[in-house]
Backbone bond lengths (Angstrom), bond angles and torsions (degrees), N, CA, C in turn:
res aa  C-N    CA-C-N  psi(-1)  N-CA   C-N-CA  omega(-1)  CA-C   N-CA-C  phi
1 X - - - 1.460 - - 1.530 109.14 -
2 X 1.272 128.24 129.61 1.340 132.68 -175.59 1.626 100.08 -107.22
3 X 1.737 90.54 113.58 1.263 119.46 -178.26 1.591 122.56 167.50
4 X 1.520 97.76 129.86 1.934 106.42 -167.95 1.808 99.31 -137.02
5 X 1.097 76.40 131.70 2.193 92.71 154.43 0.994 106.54 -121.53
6 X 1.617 115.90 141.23 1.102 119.75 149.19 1.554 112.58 -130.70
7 X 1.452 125.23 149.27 1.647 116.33 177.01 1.388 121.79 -131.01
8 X 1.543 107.87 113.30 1.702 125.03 178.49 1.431 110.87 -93.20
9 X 1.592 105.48 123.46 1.757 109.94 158.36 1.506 100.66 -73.77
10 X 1.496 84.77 113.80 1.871 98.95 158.36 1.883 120.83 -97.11
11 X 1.339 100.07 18.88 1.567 97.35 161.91 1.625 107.53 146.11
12 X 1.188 155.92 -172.73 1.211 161.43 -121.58 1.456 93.03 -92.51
13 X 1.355 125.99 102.77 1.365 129.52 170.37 1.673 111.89 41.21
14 X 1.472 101.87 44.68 1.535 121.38 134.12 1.756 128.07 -124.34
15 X 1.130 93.81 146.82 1.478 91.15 173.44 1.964 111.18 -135.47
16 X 1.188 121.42 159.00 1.171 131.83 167.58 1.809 104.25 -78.19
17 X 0.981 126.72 143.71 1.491 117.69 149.43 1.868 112.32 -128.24
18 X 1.288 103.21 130.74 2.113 97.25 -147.10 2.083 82.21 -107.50
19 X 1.189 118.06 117.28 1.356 119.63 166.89 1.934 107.80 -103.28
20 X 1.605 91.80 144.29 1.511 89.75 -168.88 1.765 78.71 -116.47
21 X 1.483 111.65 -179.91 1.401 135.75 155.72 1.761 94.45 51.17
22 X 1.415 91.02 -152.94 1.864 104.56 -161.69 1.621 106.52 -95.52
23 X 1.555 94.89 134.89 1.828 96.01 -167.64 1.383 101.80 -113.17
24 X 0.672 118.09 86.98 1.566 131.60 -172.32 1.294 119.76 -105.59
25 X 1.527 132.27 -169.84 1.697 126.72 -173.76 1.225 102.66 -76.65
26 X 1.755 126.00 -22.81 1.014 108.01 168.11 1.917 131.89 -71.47
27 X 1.300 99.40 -13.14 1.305 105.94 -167.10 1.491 128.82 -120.48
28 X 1.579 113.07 -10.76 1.108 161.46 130.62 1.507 101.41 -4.40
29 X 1.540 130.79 -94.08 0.831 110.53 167.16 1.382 161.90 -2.62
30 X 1.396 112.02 -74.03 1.187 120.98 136.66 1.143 162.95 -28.10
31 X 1.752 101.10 -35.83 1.449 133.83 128.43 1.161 114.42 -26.65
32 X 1.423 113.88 -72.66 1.568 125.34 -159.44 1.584 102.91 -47.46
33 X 2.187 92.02 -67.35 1.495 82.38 174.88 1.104 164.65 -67.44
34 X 1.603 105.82 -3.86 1.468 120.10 149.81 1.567 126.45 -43.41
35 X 1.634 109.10 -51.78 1.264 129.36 -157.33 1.849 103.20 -69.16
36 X 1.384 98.09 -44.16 1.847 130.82 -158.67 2.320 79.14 -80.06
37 X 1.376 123.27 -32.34 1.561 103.29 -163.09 1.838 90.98 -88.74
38 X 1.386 109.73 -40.70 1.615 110.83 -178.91 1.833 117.92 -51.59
39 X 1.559 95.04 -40.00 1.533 80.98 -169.92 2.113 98.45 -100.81
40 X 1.181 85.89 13.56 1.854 90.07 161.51 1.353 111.62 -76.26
41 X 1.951 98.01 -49.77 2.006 95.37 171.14 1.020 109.69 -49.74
42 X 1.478 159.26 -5.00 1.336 141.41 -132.55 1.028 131.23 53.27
43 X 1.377 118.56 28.24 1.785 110.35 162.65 1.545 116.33 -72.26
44 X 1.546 94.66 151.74 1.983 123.77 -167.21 1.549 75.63 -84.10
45 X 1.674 110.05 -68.50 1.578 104.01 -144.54 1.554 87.91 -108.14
46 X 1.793 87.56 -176.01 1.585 86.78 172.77 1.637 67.25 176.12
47 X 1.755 91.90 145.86 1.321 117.26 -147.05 1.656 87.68 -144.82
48 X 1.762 111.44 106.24 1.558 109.40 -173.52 1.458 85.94 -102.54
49 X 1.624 109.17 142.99 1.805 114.12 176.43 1.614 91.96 -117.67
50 X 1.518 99.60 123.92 1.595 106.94 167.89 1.608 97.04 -107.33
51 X 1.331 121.93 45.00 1.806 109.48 -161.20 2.153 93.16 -89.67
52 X 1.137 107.62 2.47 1.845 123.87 -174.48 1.441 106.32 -128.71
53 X 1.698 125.07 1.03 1.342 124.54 -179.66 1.395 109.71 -73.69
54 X 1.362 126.88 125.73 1.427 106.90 166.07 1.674 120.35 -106.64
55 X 1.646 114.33 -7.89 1.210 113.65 161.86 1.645 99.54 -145.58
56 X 1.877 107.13 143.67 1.417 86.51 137.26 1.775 103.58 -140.72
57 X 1.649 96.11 -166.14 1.717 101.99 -162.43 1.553 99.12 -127.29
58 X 1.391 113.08 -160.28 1.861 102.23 -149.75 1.688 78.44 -94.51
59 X 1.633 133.70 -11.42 1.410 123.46 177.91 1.595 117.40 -51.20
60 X 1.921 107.78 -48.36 1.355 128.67 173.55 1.585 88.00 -37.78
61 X 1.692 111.65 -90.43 1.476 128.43 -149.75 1.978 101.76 -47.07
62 X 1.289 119.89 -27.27 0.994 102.13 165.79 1.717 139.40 -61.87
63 X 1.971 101.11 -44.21 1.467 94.27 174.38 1.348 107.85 -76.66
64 X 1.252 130.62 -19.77 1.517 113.68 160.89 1.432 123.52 -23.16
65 X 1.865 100.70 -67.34 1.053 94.73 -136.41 2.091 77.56 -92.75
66 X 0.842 147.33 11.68 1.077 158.59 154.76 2.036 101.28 -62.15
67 X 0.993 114.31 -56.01 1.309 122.51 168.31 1.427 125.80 -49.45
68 X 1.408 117.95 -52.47 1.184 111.11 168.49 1.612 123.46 -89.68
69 X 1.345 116.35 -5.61 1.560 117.89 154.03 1.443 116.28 -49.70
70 X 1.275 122.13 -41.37 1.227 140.40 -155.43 1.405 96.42 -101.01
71 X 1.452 142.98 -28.19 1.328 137.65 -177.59 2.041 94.07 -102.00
72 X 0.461 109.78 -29.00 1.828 109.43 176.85 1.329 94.37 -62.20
73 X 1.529 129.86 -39.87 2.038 108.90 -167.00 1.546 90.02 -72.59
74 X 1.394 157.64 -13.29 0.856 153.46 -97.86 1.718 100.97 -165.30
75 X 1.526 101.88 -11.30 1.563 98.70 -170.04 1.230 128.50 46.83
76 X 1.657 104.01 33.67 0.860 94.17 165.70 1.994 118.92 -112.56
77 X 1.666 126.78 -136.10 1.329 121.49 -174.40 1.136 120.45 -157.55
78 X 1.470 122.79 123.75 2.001 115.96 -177.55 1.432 83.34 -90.08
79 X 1.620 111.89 144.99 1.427 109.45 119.25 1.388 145.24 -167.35
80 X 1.254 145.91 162.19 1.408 128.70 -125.54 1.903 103.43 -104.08
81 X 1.510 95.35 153.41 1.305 107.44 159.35 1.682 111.49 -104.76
82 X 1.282 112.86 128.32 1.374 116.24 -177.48 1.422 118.54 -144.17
83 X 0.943 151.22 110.58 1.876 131.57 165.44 1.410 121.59 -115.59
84 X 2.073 97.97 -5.34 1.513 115.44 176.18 1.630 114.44 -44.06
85 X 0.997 146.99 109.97 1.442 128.24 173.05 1.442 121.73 -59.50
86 X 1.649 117.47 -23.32 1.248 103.14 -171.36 1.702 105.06 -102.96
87 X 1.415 116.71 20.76 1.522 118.08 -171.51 1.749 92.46 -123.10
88 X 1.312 122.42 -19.43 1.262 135.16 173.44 1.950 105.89 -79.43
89 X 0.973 79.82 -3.49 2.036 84.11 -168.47 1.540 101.10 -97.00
90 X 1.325 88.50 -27.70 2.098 97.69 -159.53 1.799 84.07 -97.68
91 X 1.023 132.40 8.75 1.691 125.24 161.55 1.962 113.06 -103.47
92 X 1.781 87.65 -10.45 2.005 81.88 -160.73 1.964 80.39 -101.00
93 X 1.353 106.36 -41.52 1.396 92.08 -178.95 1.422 127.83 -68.60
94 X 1.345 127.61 -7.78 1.410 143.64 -179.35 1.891 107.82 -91.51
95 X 1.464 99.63 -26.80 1.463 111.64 -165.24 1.527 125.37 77.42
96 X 0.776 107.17 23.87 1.374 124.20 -155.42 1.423 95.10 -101.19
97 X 1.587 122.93 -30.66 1.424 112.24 161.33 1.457 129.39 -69.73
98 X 1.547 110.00 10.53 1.459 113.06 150.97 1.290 120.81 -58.56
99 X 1.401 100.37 -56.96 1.296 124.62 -179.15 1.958 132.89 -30.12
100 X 1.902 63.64 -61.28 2.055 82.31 -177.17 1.661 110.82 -114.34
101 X 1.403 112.43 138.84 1.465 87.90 176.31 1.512 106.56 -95.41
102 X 0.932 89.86 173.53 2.201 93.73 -164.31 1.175 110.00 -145.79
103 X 1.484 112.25 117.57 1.941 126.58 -160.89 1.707 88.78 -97.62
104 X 1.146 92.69 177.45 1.484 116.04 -179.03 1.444 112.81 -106.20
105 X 1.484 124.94 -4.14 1.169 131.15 -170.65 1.546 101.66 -161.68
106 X 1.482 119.83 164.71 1.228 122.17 -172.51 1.670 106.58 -109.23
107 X 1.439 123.07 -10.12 1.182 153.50 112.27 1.847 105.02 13.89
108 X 2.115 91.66 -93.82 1.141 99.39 174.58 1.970 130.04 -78.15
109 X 1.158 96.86 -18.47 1.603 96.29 160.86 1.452 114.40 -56.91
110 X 1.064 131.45 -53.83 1.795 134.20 -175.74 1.564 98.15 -66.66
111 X 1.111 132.73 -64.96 1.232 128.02 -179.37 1.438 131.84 -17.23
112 X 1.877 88.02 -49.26 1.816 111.67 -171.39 1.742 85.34 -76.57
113 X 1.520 132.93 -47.93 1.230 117.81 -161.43 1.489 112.07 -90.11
114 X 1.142 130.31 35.06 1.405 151.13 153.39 1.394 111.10 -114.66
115 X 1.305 129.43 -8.10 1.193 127.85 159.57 1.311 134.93 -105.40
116 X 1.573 97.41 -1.60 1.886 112.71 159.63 1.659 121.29 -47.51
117 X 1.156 129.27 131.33 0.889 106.06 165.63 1.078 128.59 -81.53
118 X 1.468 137.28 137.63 1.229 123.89 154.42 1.185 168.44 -96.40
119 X 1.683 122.46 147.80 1.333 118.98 -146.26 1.460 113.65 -75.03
């Protein structure tokens, strides 16, 4: 099955979490529990990179949005790396890109979360 996580703290209760290949119900999981151990450390942000995703399914969009329910009591923030067009489509048609904001680079995701202010 082609598919990798890996997860880097990029600075005071943020972390990157970098998904490669197809995130699906099979793989999903795993996802979750990455996401569910980072914001256990106390991460504010958390920064998912699909910039190596080549599919995901409504399982993905669930721990997402399961993720940032759970980082909002917390003040804290998900948000996505994307430039895929057809994984960027399955967030505008769901609406869900209300939700999350979604950079074009992982570049500009860190940028914006060094420019949060903080509380």
């Amino acid at each position: 099955m082609n598919f990798d996580i890996s997860t880097e703290p990029v600075g005071e209760g943020a972390y990157v979490i970098a998904l490669s290949g197809e995130v699906d119900l099979y793989t999903a999981p795993e996802f979750k529990q990455q996401l569910l151990d980072v914001i256990g450390k106390g991460a504010k942000s958390v920064v998912v990179d699909f910039s190596n995703t080549t599919f995901i399914d409504s399982t993905t969009l669930g721990v997402l949005v399961g993720g940032v329910k759970r980082l909002r009591v917390n003040d804290g923030q998900l948000s996505l790396v994307c430039s895929d067009r057809n994984i960027t489509k399955i967030f505008e048609i769901t609406g869900l890109d209300r939700v999350f904001t979604i950079h074009p680079t992982r570049e500009e995701a860190l940028s914006k979360l060094s420019s949060q202010p903080s509380a």
